[in-house]
C-alpha positions, 0 to 999 in steps of 0.5 A: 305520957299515956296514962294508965287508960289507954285514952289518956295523955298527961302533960305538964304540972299534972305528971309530977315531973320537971315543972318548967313551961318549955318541959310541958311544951316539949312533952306536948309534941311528943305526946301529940306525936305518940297519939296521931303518928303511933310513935314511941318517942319519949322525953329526956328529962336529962338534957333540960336546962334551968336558971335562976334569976338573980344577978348574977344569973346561974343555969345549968343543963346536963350531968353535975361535975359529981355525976359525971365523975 
């Protein structure tokens, strides 16, 4: 999440990742974490689940049945 300066973090909208809330919540601990602690961690973004909101509701998180196989 650093970015090319070395004084730099992004987060959220502005990576141009996942745009969900809970995704910026989650780089924000690991970026606070890498910054305050000097850890390496870095965020899965394979593993972030996300819905639709119709009736009936869909969501998924993970591998398609396509990518797994």
């Amino acid at each position: 999440l650093r970015t090319h300066a070395d004084n730099i973090w992004a987060i959220g909208d502005v990576t141009g990742r996942i745009q969900l809330a809970h995704v910026a919540q989650q780089e924000g601990l690991v970026a606070v974490a890498n910054i305050l602690q000097g850890a390496n961690k870095t965020v899965d973004y394979n593993v972030v689940p996300n819905a639709v909101y119709t009736a009936p509701e869909v969501a998924s998180v993970g591998l398609t049945e396509g990518q797994a196989k």
